[in-house]
N, CA and C of each residue as an Amber inpcrd file, in Angstrom:
protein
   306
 -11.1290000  20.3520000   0.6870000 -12.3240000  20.4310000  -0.1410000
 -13.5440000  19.8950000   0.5930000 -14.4660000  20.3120000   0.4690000
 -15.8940000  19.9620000   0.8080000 -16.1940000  18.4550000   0.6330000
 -16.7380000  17.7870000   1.5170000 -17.2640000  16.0270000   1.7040000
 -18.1950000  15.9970000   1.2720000 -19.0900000  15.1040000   0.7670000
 -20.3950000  14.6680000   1.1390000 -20.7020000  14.3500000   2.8790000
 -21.8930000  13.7040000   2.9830000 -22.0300000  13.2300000   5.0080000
 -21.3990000  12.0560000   4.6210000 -20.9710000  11.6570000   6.4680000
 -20.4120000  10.8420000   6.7020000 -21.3600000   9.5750000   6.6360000
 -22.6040000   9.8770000   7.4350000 -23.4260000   8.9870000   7.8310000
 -24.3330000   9.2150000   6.3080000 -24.5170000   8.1560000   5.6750000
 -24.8850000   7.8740000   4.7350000 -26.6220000   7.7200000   4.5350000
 -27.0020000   8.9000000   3.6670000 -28.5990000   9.0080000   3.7720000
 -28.9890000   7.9080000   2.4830000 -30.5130000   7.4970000   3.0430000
 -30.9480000   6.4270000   1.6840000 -30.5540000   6.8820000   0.6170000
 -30.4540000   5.6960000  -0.2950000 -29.8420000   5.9520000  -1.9350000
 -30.7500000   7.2800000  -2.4740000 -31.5320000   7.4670000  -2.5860000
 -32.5410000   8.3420000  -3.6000000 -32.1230000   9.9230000  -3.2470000
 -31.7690000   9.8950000  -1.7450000 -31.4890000  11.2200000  -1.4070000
 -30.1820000  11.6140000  -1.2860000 -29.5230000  10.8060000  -1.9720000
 -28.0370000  11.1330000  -2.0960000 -27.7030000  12.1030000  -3.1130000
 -28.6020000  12.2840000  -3.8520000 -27.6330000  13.6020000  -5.1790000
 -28.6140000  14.8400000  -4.6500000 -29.1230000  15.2180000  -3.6020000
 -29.5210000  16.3680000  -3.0880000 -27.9430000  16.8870000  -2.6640000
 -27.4240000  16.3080000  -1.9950000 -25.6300000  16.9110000  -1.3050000
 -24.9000000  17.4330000  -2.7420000 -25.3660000  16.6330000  -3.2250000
 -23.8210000  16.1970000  -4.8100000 -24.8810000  17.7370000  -5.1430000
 -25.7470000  18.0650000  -5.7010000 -26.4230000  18.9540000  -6.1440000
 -26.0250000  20.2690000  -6.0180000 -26.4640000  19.9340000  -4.6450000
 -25.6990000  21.4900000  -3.6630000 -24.1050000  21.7590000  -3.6920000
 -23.5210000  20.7210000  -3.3840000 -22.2500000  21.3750000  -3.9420000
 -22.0220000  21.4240000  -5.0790000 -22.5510000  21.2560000  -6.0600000
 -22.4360000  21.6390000  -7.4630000 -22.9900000  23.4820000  -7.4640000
 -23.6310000  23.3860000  -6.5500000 -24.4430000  25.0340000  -6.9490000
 -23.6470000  25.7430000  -5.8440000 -23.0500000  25.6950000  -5.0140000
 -22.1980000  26.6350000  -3.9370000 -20.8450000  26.3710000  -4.2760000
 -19.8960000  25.3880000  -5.1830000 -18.6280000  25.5040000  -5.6790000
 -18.3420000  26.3350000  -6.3290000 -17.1950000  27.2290000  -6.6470000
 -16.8200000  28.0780000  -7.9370000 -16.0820000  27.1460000  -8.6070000
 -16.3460000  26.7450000 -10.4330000 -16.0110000  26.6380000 -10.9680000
 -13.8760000  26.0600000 -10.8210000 -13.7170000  25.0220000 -10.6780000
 -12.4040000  24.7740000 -10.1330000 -12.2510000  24.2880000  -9.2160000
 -13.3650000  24.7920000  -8.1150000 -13.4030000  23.4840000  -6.7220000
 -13.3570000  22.4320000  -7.0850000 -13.0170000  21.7040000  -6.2300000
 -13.2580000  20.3000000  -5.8020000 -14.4780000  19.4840000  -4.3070000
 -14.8150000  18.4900000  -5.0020000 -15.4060000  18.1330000  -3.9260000
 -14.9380000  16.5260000  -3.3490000 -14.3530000  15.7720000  -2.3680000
 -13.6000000  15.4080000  -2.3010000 -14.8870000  13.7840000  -1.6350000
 -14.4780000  12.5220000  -1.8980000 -15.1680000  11.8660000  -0.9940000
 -13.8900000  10.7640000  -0.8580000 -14.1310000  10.0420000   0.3430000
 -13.0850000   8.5890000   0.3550000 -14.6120000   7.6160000   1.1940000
 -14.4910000   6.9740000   0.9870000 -15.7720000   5.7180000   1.2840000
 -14.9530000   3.9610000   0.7050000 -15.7790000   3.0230000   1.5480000
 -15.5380000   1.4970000   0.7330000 -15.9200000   1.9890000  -0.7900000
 -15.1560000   0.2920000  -1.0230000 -15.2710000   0.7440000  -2.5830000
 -16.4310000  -0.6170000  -2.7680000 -16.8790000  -0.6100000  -4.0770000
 -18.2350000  -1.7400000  -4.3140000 -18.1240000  -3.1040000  -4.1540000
 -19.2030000  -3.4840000  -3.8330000 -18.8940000  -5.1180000  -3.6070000
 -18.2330000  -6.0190000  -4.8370000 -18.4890000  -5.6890000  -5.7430000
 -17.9470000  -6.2310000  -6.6810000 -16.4450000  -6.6580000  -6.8860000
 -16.1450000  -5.5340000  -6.1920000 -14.3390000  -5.6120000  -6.3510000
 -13.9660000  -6.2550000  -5.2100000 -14.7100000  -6.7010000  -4.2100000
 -14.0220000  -7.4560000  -3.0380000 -14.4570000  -9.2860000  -2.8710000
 -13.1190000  -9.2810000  -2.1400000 -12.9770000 -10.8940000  -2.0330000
 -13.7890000 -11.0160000  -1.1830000 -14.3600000 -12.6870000  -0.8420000
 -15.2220000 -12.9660000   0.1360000 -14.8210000 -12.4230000   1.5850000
 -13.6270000 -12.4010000   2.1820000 -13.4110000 -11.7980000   3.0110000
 -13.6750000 -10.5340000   3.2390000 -13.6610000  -9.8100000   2.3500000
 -13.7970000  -8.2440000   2.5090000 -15.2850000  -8.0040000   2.3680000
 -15.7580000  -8.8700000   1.9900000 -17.1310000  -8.8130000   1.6190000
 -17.7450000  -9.1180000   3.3140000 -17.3820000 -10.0620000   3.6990000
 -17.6060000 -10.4510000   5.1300000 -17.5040000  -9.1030000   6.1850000
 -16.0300000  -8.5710000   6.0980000 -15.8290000  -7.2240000   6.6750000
 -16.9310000  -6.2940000   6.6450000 -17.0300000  -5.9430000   5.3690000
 -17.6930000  -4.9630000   4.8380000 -18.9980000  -5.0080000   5.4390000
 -19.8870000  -6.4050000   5.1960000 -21.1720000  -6.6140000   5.7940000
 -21.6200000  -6.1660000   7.1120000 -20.2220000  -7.2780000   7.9170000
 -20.2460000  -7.1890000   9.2060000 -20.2590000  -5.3250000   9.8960000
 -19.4420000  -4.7180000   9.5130000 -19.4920000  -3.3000000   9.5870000
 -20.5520000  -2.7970000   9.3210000 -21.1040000  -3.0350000   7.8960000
 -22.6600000  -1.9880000   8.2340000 -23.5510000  -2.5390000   8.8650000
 -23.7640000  -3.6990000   9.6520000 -24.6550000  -4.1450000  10.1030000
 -24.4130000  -3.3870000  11.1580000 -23.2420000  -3.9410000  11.9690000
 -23.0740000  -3.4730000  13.2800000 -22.9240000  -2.0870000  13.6610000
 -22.4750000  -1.0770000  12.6580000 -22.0950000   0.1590000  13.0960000
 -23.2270000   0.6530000  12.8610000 -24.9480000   0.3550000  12.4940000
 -26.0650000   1.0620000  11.8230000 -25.6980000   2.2990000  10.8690000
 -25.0830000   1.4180000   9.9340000 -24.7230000   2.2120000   8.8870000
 -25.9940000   1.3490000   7.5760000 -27.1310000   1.4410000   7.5630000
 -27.5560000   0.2390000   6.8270000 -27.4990000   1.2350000   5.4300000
 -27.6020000   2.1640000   4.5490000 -27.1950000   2.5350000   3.3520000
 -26.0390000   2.5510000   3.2930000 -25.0260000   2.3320000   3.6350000
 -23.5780000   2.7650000   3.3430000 -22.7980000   1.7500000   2.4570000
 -23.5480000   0.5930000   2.2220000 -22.8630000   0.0360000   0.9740000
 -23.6760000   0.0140000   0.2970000 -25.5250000   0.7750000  -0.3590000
 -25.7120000   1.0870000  -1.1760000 -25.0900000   2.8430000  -2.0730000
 -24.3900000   3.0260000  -1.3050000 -23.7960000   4.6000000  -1.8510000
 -22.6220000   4.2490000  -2.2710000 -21.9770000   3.3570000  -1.7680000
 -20.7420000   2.6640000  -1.9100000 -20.9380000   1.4110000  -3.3670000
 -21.6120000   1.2760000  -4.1290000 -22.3240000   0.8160000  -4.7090000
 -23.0990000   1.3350000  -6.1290000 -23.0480000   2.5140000  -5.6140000
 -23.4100000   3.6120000  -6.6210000 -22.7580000   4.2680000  -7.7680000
 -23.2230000   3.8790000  -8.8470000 -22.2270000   4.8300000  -9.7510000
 -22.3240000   6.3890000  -9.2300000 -20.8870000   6.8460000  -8.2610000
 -20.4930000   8.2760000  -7.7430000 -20.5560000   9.1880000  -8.5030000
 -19.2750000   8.4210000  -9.9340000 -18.7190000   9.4980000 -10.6130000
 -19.8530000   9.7640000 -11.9760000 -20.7590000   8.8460000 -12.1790000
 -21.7110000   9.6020000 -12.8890000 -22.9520000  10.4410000 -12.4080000
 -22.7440000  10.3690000 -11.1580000 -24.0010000  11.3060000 -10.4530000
 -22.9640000  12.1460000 -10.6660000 -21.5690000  12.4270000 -10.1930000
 -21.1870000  13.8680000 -10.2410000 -20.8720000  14.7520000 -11.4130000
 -20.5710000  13.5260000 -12.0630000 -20.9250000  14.4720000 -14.0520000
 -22.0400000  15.3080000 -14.0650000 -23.4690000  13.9840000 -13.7710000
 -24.6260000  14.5770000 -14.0350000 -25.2050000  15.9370000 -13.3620000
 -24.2050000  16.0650000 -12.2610000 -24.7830000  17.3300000 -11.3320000
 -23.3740000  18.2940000 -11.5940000 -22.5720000  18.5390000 -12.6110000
 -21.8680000  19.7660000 -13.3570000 -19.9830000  19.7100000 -12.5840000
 -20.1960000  17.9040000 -12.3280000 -18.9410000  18.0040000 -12.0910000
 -17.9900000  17.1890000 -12.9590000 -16.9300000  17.7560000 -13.1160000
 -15.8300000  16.7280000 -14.3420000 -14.5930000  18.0180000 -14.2830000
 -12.9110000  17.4210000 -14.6160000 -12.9810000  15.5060000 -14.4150000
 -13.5320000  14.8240000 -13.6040000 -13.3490000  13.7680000 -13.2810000
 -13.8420000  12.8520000 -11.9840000 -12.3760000  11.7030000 -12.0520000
 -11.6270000  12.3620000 -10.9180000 -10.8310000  11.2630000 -10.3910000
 -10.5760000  10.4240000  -9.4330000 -10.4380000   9.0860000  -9.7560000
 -10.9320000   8.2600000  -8.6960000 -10.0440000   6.8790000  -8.7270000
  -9.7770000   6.4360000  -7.6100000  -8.9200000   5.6060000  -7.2640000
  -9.0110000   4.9610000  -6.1610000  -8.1490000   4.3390000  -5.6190000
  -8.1970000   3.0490000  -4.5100000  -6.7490000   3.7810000  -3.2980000
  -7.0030000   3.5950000  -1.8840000  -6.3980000   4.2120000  -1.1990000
  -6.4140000   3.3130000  -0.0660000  -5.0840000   2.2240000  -0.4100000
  -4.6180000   0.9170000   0.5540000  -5.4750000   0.2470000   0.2370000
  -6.2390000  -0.0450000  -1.0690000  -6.4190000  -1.5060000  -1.7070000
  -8.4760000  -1.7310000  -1.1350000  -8.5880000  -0.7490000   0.0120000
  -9.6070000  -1.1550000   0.6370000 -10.9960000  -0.0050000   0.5570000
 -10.4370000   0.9990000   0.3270000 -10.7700000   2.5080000   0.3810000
 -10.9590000   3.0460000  -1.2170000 -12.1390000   3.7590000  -1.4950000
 -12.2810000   4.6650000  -2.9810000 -12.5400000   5.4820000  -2.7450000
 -11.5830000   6.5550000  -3.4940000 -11.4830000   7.9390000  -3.2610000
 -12.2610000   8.7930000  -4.9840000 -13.0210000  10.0300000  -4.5870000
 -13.3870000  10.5080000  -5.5620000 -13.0420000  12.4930000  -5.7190000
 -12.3140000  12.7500000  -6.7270000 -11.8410000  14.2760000  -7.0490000
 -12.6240000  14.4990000  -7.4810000 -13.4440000  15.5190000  -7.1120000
 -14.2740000  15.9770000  -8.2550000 -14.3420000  17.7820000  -8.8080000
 -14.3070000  17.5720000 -10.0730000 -13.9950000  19.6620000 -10.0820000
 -14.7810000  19.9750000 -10.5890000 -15.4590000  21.1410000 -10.1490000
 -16.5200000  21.7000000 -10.4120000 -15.9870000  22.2120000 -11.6160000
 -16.8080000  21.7760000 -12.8070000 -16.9110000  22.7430000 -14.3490000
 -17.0330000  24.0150000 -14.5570000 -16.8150000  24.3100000 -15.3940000
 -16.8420000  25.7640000 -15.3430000 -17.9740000  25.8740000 -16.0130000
 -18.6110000  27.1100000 -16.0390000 -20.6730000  27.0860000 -16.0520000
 -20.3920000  27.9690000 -17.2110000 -21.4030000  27.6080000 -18.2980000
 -21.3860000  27.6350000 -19.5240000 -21.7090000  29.6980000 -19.7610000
């Protein structure tokens, strides 16, 4: 199934992607993402990880997207269900199926 980018564009311009694959899916696709999951859910250590990584890899949005309510931007742009889960405790994964158009 189709990704979002890897390299993570500022927050605001993130539901331009989610958009577009909402308008080039047929109805039943999926659009697939795996990314960190939010700070919230991690221990100080992982939090440390996590930091240390976007600093150093110049990833500097990548834990505001990671951060982001995903699965309600992808409702809002004509996708549902939205399934989503944890993949080795460290990793969030998101299903997303394109609706079928009214």
């Amino acid at each position: 199934p189709p990704t979002l980018p890897h390299q993570h564009p500022p927050h605001r311009i993130i539901p331009e992607p989610v958009r577009a694959a909402a308008r080039v899916l047929r109805p039943g696709a999926q659009l697939a993402d795996y990314d960190f999951r939010a700070r919230a859910s991690m221990s100080p250590l992982d939090l440390y990880h996590r930091d240390f990584d976007a600093r150093h890899n110049g990833e500097a949005y990548s834990q505001d997207f990671c951060d982001m309510d995903l699965s309600a931007l992808m409702e809002d742009c004509g996708f549902g269900p939205i399934d989503t889960g944890l993949v080795g405790g460290y990793v969030k994964r998101w299903f997303a199926t394109r609706a079928a158009t009214e």
